[in-house]
C-alpha positions in Angstrom: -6.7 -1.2 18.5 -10.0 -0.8 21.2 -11.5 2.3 21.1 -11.1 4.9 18.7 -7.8 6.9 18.0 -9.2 10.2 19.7 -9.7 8.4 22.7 -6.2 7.0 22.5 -4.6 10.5 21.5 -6.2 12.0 24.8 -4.8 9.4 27.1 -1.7 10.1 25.5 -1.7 14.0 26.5 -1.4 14.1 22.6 -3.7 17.3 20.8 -3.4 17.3 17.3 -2.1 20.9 15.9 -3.5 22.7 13.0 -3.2 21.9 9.9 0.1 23.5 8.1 -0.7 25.9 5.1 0.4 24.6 2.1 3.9 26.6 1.0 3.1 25.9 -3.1 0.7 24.5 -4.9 -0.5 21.0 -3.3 -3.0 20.1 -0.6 -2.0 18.6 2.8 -3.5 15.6 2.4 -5.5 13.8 -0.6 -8.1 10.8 -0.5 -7.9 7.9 -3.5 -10.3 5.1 -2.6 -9.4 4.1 0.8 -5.9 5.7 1.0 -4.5 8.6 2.1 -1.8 10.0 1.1 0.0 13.1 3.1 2.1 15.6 1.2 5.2 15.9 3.3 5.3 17.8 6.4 7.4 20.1 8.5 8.4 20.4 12.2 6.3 23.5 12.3 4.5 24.4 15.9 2.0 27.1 15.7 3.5 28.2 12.2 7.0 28.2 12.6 9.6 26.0 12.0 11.1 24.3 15.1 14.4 24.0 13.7 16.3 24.4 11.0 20.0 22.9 10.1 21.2 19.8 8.9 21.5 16.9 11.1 24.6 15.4 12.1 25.4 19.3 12.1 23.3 22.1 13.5 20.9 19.5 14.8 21.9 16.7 16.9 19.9 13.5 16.2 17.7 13.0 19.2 16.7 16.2 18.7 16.2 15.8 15.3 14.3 12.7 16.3 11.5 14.9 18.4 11.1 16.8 15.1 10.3 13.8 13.3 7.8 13.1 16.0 6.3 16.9 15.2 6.4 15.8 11.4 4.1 12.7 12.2 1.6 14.8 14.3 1.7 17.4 11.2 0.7 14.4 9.2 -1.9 13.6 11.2 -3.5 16.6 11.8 -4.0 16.7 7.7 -5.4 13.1 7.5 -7.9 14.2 10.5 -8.4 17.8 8.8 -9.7 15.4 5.6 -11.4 12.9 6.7 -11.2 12.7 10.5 -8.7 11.0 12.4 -11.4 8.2 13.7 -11.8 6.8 10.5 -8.0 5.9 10.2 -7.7 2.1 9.9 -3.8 1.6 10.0 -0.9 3.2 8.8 0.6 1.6 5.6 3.7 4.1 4.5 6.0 6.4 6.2 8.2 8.6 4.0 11.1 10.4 5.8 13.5 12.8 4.5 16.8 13.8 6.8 18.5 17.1 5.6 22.2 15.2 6.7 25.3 16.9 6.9 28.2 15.3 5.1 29.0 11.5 6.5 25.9 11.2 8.7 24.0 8.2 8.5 21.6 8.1 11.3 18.6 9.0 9.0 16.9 5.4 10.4 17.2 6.5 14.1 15.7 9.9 13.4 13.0 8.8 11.3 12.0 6.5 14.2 10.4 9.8 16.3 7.8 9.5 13.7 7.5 5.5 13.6 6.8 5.4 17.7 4.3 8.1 17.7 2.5 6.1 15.2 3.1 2.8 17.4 1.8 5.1 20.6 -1.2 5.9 19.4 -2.1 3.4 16.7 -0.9 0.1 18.5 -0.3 -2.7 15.9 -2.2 -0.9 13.2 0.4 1.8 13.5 3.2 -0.9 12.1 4.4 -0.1 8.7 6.5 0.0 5.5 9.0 2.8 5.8 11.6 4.4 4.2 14.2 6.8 5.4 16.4 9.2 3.1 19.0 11.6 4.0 18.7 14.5 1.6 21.1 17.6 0.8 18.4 20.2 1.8 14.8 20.1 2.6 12.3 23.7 2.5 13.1 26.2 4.4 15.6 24.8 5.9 14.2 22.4 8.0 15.9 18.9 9.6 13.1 16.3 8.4 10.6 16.3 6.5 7.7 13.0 7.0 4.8 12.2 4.6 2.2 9.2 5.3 -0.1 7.1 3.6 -2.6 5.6 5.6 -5.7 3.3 5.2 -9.1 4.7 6.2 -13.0 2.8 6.7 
């Protein structure tokens, strides 16, 4: 990727939100060597939840798919909050978690609202390994829940 990842953000119209608070006992993001690794994060926008429901139910999956997106940017907004979002080298893991009502299987699709953000603004260092879980409930309520591990300089 040319240039550096704020510059890219700002073309995008993208502005990183703050930080999530914690809702127990962890930190939103933690550094070991040259990883690092988000704790999971929530479709929150200025503090409250987008949405809550399960998908395939009370959330349809293209919305749930724009939550994924706010997930990612959640994610990001810790790793810059740690270590500054410049110093990100690629993105190595995405974690995603689909609170699925009975029968739905579309947790891959929905997930992918996080996957293309990360393509948008990271080019080819925002390919990755990923996995995509549908879950009976996730906190609070929410519809999808998205961690990241990501290489920095």
């Amino acid at each position: 990727m040319t240039g550096t990842v704020t510059a890219r953000l700002a073309e995008l119209g993208i502005e990183l939100p703050t930080v999530a608070a914690p809702l127990a006992a962890y930190v939103p993001a933690a550094r070991s060597g040259s990883l690092v690794f988000t704790s999971g994060q929530l479709p929150f926008v200025d503090g409250a939840l987008a949405a809550t429901g399960k998908v395939g139910g009370e959330v349809g999956p293209e919305e749930a798919k724009g939550h994924a997106r706010l997930c990612a940017l959640n994610a990001l907004a810790a790793v810059h909050a740690l270590v500054g979002i410049d110093s990100v080298v690629r993105v190595v893991k995405v974690v995603g978690y689909v609170a699925s009502a009975e029968g739905f299987t579309g947790q891959p699709a929905v997930i992918n609202g996080a996957s293309e953000l990360l393509g948008e603004v990271f080019g080819e260092a925002g390919q990755h390994a990923r996995a995509a879980v549908g879950v009976a409930e996730l906190p609070l309520g929410a519809p999808v829940e998205v961690e990241l591990v990501v290489e920095v300089a």
